[in-house]
N, C-alpha and C positions, 0 to 999 in steps of 0.2 A: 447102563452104567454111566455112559456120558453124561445124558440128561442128568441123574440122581447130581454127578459133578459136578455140573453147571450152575444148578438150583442150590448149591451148598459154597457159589463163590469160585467154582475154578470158571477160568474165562478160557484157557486152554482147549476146555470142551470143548468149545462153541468150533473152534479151527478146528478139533480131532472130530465131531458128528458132520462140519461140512466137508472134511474129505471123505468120511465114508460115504456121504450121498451122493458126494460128485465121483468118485474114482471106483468107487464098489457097487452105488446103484441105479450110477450112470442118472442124475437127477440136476439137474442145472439148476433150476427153480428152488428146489430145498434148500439146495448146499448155500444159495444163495442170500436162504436167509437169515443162518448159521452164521455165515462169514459177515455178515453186517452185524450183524447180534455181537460178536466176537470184538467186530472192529472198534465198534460202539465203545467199547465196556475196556476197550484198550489194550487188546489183546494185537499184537503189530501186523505177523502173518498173514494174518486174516487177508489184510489189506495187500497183499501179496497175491492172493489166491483169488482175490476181488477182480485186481487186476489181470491177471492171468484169465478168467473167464471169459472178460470182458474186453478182451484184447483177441480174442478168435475168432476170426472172420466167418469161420463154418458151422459158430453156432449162434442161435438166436437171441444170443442175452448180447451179441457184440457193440458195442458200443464206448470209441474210440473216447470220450469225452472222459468218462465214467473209469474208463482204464488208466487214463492221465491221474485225472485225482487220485484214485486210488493208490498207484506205483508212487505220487508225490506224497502220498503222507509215509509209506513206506519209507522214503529215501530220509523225509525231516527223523524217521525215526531212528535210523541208521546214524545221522549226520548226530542226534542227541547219545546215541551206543559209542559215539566215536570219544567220547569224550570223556567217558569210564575206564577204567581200570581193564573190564571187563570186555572190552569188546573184541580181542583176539580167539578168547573163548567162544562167546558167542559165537562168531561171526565163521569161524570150523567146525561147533559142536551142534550148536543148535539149530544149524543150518541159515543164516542167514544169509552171507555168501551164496551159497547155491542159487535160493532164492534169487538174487543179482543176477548171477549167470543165467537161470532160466527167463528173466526180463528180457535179457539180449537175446536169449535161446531164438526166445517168443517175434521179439522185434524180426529178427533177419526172416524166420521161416515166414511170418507173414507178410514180409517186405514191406512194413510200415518203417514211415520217417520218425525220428525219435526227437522229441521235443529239446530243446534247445537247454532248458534247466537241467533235463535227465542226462542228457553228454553231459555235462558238466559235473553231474556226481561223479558220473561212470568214471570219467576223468581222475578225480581228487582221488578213488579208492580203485586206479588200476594195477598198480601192483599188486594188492588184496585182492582183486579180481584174477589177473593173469596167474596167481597160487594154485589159486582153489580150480580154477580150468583144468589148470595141469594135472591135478590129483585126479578129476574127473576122467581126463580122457586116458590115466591109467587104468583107472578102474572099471573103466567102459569098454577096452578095448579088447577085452576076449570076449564077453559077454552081449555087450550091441557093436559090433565095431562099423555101424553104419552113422552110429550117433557119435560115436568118436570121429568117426574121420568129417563128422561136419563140424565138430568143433576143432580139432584139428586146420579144416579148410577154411574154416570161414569167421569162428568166434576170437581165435588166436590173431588172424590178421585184420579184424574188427580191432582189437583192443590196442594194437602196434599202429594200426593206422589212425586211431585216437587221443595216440601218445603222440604221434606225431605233428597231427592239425596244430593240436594245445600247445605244442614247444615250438613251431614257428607260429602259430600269430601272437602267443603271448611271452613267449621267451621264457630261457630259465631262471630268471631271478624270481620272477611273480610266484608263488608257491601260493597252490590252490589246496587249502584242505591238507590229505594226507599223501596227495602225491606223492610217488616215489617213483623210478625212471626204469621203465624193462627194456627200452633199446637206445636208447640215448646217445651213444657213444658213434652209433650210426649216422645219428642224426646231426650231431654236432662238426661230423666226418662233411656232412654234405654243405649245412648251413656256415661251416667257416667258424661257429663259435669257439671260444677259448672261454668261455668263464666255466665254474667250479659248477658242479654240481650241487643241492642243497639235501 
């Protein structure tokens, strides 16, 4: 079916046949050439799931260079959704959000350092991020509550301690992107500021 859809213009295929080879046929190599196909042809995900491959250290496609690029056209493609109408939808319907979250997921479990431009998205869209965490680790927590409690433990105070590097070294007047503040009121507790929030 995907194929026949792919060949007739959907580029969606190309993302829905590389999950099946990678999540259902356990194929690294296939899925891989699906999600290139896909990413080619401008299908965003792809590039998501590119990265995601290629960013695990315990499989043979890993290859930290290759994970960079890919999460970076991701992010440019985000940073162009940001700027539509449309990107609230998106970014809780279609799963894009998620997508972000599973970046960081990915980062922490394999204790990789996270590239200096990639903070700095993570940054601009943490309150969009700290949302959709949340929702996750309701919805995770009768069902995996092992993967809840690491986002719980670990992704939550990623994202706080994020917010807070950003708001002392660059202060609150710089407004980066779409920033919006989930602890701030802490932070300003500690740093002595009085200005307003933006």
């Amino acid at each position: 079916y995907f194929e026949k859809s792919a060949a007739l213009g959907n580029v969606e295929a190309y993302y829905r046949m590389g999950w099946a080879w990678f999540y259902e046929k356990g194929n690294e190599y296939k899925a891989l050439q699906y999600y290139h196909e896909g990413a080619k042809k401008g299908y965003a995900r792809c590039y998501a799931e590119l990265g995601r491959i290629y960013l695990n250290k315990d499989s043979k496609q890993y290859n930290r260079r290759n994970a960079d690029l890919a999460w970076s056209k991701y992010f440019e493609f985000i940073d162009e959704l940001a700027k539509t109408d449309n990107f609230y939808w998106e970014w809780d319907i279609t799963g894009y959000g998620e997508d972000v979250i599973t970046f960081i997921f990915n980062m922490l479990m394999q204790c990789e350092s996270i590239n200096p431009k990639h903070e700095e998205f993570l940054y601009k869209y943490v309150r969009d991020i700290y949302r959709v965490t949340r929702d996750k680790i309701e919805k995770l927590r009768e069902e995996y509550p092992s993967v809840s409690k690491f986002y719980e433990d670990k992704i939550i105070p990623f994202l706080q301690g994020l917010e807070e590097k950003y708001l002392l070294t660059h202060g609150e007047g710089e407004e980066l992107g779409r920033n919006c503040k989930i602890q701030s009121d802490s932070i300003k507790r500690r740093s002595g500021s009085t200005q307003k929030g933006y």
